[in-house]
C-alpha positions in Angstrom: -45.9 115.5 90.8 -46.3 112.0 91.3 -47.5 111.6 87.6 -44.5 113.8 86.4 -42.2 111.6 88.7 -44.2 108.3 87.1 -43.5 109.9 83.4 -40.1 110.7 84.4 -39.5 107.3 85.4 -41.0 105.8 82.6 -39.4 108.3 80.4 -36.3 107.1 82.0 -37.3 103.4 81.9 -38.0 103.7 78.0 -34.5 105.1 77.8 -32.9 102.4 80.2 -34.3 99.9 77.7 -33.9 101.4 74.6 -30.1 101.9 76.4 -29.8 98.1 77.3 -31.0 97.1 73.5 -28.3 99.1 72.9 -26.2 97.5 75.0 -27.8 94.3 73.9 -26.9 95.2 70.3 -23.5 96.1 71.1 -22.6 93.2 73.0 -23.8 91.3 70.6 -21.6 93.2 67.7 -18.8 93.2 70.0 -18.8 89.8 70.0 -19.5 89.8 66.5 -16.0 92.0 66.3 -14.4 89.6 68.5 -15.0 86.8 66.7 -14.0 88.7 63.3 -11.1 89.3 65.4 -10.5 86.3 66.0 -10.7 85.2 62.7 -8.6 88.1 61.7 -5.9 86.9 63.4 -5.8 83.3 62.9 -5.8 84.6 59.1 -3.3 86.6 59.7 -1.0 83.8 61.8 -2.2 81.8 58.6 -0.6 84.2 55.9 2.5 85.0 57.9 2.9 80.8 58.0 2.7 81.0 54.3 4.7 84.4 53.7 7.4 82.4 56.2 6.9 79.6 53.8 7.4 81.3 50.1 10.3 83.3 51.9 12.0 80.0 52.2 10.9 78.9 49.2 12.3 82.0 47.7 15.8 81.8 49.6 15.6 78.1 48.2 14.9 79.2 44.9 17.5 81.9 45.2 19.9 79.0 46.6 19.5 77.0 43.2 19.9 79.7 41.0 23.1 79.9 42.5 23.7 76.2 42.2 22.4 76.6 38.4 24.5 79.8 37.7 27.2 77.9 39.1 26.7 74.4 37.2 26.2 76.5 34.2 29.2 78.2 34.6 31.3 74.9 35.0 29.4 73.8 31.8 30.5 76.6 29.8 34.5 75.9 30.9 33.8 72.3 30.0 32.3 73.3 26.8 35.5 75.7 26.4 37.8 72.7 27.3 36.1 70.5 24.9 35.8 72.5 21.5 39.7 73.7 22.2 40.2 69.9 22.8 38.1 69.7 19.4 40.4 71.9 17.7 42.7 69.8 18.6 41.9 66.7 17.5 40.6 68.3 14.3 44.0 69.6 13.4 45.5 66.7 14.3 42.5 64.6 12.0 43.3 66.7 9.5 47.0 67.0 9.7 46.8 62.7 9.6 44.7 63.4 6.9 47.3 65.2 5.3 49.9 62.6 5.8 47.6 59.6 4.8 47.2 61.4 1.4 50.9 61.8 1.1 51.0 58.0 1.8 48.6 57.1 -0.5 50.2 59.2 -3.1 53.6 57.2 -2.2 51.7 54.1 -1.9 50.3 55.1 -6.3 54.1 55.9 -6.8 55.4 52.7 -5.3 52.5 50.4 -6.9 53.3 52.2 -10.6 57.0 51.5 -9.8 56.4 47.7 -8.9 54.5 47.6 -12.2 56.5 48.8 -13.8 60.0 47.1 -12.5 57.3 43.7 -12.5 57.1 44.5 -16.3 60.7 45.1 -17.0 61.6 41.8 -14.4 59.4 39.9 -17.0 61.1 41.6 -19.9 64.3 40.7 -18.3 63.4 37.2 -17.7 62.3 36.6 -21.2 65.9 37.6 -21.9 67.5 35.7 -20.2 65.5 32.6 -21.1 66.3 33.3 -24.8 70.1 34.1 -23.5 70.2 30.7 -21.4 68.7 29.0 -24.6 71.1 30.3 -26.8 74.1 29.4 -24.3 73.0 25.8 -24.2 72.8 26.1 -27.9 76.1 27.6 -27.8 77.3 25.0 -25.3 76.2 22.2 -27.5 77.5 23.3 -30.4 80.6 24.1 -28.4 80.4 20.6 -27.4 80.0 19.4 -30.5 83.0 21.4 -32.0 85.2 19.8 -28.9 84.2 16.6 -29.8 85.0 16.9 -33.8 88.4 19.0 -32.6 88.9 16.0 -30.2 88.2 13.4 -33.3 90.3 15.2 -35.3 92.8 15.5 -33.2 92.7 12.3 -32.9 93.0 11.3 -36.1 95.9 13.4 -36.7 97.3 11.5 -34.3 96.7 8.6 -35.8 97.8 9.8 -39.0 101.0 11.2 -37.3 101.4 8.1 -35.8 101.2 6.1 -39.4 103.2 9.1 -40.8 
């Protein structure tokens, strides 16, 4: 009985130390899990730092979109304002243009006519040159006629007078 007590014991011992290398083991992987654990969560803590992060980066981004749509938005009424402000000045450019080719046409008109009046100015002039000529001609002759009327009317009264 002893010896079956003995081989119970050491049945039991065998199975106390195969139970405590167990034991042994699983402390050993519980601290293995522990540590992974551990790790686990700092990881964790880690990404929900840099989730946190691109979800502020994303409300940011969101934020300037907004900005964007927004500048892009005033853009495109500036743009409206300045082609209609285009039109504008382009019908007014080509409206002047209209009237500086009516003045230039005018302008043609008015040079042909001062040629043309310049031309009969000199025609005239030559006219009157020959006309004032021929009047001091005339005169002179005239003159010259008063004087022989003169002499002879002075002689006739010199003749009268010995008459």
């Amino acid at each position: 009985m002893i010896a079956q007590l003995r081989g119970e014991v050491e049945n039991k011992t065998d199975k106390i130390n195969g139970l405590e290398e167990q034991l042994g083991k699983s402390r050993v992987e519980v601290k293995d899990l522990e540590s992974q654990l551990s790790e686990d969560r700092a990881s964790i803590a880690d990404l929900k730092a840099a989730l946190d992060d691109k979800e502020e980066a994303i409300v940011k981004l969101l934020d300037n979109n907004e900005k964007l749509r927004d500048d892009i938005s005033d853009l495109e009424q500036s743009l409206k304002v300045n082609q209609d402000a285009n039109n504008a000045s382009q019908e007014v450019a080509l409206d002047q243009e209209g009237k500086i080719t009516d003045l230039i046409k005018a302008l043609d008109k008015a040079t042909s006519d001062h040629s043309t009046a310049t031309g009969g100015i000199d025609k005239l002039q030559s006219r009157h040159d020959a006309l004032t000529d021929k009047l001091r001609h005339v005169e002179e002759l005239n003159g010259a006629l008063r004087d022989q009327v003169n002499d002879g009317l002075h002689q006739n009264d010199m003749l009268l007078k010995d008459l």
